[in-house]
N, C-alpha and C positions, 0 to 999 in steps of 0.2 A: 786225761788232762793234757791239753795242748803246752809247749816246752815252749816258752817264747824266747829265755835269755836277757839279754839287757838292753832296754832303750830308752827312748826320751820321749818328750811329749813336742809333738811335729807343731810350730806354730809358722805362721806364713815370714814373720821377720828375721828367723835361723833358720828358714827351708834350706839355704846355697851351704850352711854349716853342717848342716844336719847330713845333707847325701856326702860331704866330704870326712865324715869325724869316721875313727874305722872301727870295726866290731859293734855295729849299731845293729842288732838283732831284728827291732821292729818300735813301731811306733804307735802313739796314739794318739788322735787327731777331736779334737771336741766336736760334737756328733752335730749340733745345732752351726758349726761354722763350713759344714760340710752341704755343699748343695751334689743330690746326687749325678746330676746332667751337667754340670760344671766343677768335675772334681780339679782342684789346682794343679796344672802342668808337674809340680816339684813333688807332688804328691804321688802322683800317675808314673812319674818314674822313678820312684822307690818301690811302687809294688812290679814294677817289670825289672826290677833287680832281684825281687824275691823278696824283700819284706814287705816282713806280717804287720797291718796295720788294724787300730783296733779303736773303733767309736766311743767315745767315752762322754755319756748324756748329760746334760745339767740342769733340768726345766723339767723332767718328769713327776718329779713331789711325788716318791711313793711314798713317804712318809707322812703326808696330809691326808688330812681325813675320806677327803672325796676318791672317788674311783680315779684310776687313770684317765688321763684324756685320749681316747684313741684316735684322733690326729697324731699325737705325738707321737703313740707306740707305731702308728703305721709309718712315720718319717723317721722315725729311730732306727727301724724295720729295714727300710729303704735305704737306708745308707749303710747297715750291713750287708746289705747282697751287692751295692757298688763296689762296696771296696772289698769286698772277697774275705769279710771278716771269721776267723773261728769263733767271735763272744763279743758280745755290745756289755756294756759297765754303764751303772748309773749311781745313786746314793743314798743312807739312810737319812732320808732328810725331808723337812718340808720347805715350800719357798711360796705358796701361798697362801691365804683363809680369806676367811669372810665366803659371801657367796650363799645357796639354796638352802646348806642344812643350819644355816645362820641365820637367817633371815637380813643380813647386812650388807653392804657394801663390799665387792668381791679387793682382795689387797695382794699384791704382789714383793716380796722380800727382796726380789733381785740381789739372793743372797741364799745358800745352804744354808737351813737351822735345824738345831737336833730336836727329834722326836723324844718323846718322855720314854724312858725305860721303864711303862707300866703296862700291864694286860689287855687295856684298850688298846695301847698304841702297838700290841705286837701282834695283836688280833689283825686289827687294819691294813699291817703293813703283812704282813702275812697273803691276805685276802689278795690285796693291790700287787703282790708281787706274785701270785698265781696267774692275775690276768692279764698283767706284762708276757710273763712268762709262755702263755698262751698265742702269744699275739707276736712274737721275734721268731724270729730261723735259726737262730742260734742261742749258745745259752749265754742267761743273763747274769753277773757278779757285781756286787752291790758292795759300795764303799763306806767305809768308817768315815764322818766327818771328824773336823778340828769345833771348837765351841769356844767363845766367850763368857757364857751362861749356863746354869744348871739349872733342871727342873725340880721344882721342890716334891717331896714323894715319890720320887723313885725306888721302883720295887726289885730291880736288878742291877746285877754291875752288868758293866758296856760289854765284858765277854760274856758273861751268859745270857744276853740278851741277843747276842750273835749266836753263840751256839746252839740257842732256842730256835732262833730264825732258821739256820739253816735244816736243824731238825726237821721244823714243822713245813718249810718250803721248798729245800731241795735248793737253794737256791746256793751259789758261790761267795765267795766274797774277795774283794780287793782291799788291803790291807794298809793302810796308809800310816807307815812309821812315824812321820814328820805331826799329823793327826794326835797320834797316842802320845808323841812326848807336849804338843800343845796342851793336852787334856790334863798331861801332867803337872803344867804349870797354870795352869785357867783353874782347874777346877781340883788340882789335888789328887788324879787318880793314878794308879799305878799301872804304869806299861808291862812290866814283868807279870803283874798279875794277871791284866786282860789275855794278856798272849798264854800264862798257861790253862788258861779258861778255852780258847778259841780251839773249835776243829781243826788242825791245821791240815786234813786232807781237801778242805774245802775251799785254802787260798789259792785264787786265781794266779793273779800276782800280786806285787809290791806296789807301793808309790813311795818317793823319797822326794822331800821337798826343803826348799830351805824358810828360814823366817827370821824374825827379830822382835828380842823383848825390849817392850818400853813400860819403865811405872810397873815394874811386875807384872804385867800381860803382856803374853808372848802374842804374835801377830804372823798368822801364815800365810807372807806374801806373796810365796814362790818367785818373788823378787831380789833375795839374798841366797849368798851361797848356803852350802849345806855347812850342815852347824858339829860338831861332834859326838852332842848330845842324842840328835839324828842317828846321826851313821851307828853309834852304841846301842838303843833302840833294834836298828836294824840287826845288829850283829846279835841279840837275844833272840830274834824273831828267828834268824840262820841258824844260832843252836837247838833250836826244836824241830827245824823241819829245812828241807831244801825247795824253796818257792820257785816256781816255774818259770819264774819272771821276774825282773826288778825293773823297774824306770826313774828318769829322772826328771821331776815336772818342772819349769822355769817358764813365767808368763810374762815378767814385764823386767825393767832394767836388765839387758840381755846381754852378757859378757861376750867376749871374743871366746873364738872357736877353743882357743887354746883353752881357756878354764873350764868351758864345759867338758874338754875332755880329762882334763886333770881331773873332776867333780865322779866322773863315769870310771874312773881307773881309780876312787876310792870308794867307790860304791861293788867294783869287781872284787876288788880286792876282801872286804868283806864277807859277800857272799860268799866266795871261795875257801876264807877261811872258818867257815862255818863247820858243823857237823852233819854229814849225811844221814838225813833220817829217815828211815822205812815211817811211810804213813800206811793208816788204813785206808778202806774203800773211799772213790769219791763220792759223796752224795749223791743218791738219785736224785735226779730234774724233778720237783715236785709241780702238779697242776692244781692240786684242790685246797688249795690255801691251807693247811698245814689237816686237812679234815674238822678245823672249827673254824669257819666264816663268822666273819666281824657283822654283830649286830647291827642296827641300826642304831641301837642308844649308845651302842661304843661309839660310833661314826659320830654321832651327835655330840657325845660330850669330851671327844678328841678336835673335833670343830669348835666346840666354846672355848675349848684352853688355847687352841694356838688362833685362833682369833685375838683373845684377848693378850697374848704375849705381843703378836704382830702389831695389834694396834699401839701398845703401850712402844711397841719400839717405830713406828714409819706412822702413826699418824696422831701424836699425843694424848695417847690413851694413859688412864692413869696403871702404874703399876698393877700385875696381878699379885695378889699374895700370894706369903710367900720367896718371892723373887729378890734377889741382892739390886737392889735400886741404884747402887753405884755403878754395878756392873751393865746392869739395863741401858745406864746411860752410857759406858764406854761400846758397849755393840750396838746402841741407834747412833751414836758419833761415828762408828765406824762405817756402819750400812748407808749415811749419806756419804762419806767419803769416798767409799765405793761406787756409789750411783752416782757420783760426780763425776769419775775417773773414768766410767763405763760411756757415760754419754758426752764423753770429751770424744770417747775414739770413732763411735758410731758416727759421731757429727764433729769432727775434729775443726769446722769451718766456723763453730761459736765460739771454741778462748781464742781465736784469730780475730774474731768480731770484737769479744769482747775484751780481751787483753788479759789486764793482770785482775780485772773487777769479777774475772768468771767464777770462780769459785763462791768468793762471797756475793756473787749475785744466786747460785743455783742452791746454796746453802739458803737463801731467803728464800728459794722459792721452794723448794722440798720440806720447810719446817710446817707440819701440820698437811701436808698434801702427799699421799702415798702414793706410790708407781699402785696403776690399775692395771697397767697392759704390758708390752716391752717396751727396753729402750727408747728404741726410736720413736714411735708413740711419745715418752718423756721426755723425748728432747725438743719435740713439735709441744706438749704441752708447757712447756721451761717457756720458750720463746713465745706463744701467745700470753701467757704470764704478765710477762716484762713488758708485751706493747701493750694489753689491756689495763696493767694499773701506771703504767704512762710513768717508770721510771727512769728511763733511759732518755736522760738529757741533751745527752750529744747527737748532734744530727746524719751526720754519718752512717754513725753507732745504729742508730735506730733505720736509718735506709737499709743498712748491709742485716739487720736481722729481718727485717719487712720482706726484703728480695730473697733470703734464704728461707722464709717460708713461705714464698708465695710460689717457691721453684717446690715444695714438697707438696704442695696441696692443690684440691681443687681434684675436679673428675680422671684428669689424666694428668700425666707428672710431662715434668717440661724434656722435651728431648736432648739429649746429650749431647747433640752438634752444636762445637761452638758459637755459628751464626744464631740459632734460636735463643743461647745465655746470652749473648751483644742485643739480639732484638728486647728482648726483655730486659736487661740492666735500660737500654736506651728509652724503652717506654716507662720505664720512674723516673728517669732521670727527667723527661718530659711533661710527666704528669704529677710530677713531687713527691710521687709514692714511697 
């Protein structure tokens, strides 16, 4: 088991923070923001310092029904031999349905959702994480989500359904404290318990994250400091075992250098005061999906249910039974607020278009109309939206969205050189486009 020590999650806005903060062991960088032939300058020179830097996937869905997409696992692939990775990480989770074994409309979550803790669903993931497994250079370790929602019928608690997994897959896992005490207040389950259910020879490392409750649901924005609740969490998880790793993940309202490190020297602190524990063997790497491959009729009726969850939450489907329909509705409020705030940064040039009307304009247009593709895709379909049902009054308004999708579309995209954006702003302005 590779000894990582303690790091942070590398984003491009704390890169200059990140190489100056000191005892930063190693990093991990989101595997999808990672191109391998243009890895970022800030990046490149933390691994010719020596640190360990480590992919951490978000779009693989091994927890949906369908097989892996091997595009994916080969560009997952690929950016662990860039960066000289010991282990790629991904999550128990699905983010899309609908699609072949549906007969439906294929739907994308642009959002982690939990798989049901039943025999189907651990068959499947089982299966899907043999042929990941397969298909990386290194080994794979699969993270605990955070939830909003609970599946009705569940046949295990969240640790033995880790422990199961790793039994029958060989596979690792990354252990998300910040996750277990969400789950503790979303859905009621107990972190002391899942933790003394989990193999702890098989955590990879840690995630520590921060969040904030509103209305009694807690919200894991990795946008708030770390909570204490957290860091407690962590320090049960230290008295069982000494994790090889801990990190600190922070994605959006990004504090000065100083808190993060105040954050990172209670997260040391912790650890340390843990208890060293002799574990047993690490799991062998399993390849044959635990020795019982997911049927087809498991595949099939793991496809109906998160079909029909997906749909009730991203395209007005009506609730599945079952399901806490209040809650339904606080995680499809959420999963647009999120696909709001995603395709602000992808395309940051539309709440500039659109000002203070943006939000409530992509909230009219995401109600009833699910992401099919990524982001960017949803943000070219947002804007032909808006010029097709001809709401955008202001003339302006409506030129500067016309020109920002006329610079994305079309056979080839318009060239970068200033003089070709002035030729093209000057032919609307000439043709009233």
């Amino acid at each position: 088991m590779t000894r990582l020590g303690t790091g942070i999650g590398w984003r491009p806005e704390i890169a200059e923070d990140i190489a100056r903060l000191p005892g930063i062991d190693w990093v991990e960088v989101v595997a999808e923001n990672v191109c391998p032939g243009h890895v970022p300058d800030a990046l490149l020179r933390l691994r010719e310092r020596g640190t360990t830097v480590v992919p951490h996937g978000v779009s693989l869905g091994l927890g949906g029904a369908e097989r892996p997409d091997p595009e994916r696992l080969t560009a997952l692939a690929e950016r662990a031999e860039a960066l000289g990775s010991p282990l790629v990480t991904e999550h128990i989770a699905f983010v899309r349905a609908g699609g072949p074994l549906t007969g439906s409309p294929a739907l994308e979550a642009g959002h982690l959702l939990p798989v049901p803790r039943t025999r189907d669903a651990l068959d499947v993931l089982c299966e899907n994480v043999a042929i990941a497994q397969a298909a990386l250079p290194v080994p794979l370790a699969l993270e605990n989500i955070a939830a909003l929602i609970s599946w009705p019928g569940e046949e295990m608690t969240e640790g033995q359904f880790l422990a199961e997994l790793v039994e029958r897959a060989g596979v690792r896992l990354l252990i998300d404290v910040a996750n277990l005490h969400t789950n503790h207040v979303n859905r009621g389950e107990d972190p002391a318990e899942a933790l003394d259910e989990l193999p702890t020879s098989a955590i990879a490392y840690v995630h520590v994250a921060g969040g904030v409750e509103r209305d009694g649901v807690w919200h894991d924005s990795h946008a708030h400091p770390v909570t204490q609740p957290v860091l407690d969490v962590l320090a049960e998880l230290c008295a069982r075992t000494t994790p090889p790793g801990v990190l600190l993940e922070r994605d959006e309202d990004f504090p000065a250098a100083e808190e993060l490190a105040g954050e990172l020297a209670a997260i040391r602190a912790v650890t340390a005061a843990g208890v060293t524990a002799t574990d047993a063997a690490v799991p062998k790497r399993g390849t044959d999906g635990g020795g019982i491959p997911a049927t087809d009729a498991a595949r099939e009726r793991l496809a109906r249910a998160q079909n029909e969850l997906l749909s009730a939450l991203v395209a007005g489907g009506p609730a599945p039974e079952g399901f806490d329909r209040q809650r339904l509705g606080v995680q499809s409020r959420a999963l647009t607020v999120k696909r709001s705030g995603v395709v602000a940064k992808v395309a940051p040039e539309l709440p500039e278009i659109l000002g203070d009307g943006y939000r409530r304009a992509f909230e009219g247009y995401a109600d009833g109309r699910p992401m099919t593709g990524g982001y960017r895709r949803d943000a070219m379909a947002f804007v032909e939206h808006l010029l097709a049902a001809d709401d955008v009054r202001d003339a302006a308004t409506r030129r500067g969205l016309t020109l920002w999708w006329q610079e994305r579309s079309g056979p080839a995209p318009l060239s970068p050189h200033p003089l070709a954006r002035f030729a093209r702003r000057a032919r609307l302005v000439l043709t009233g486009g």
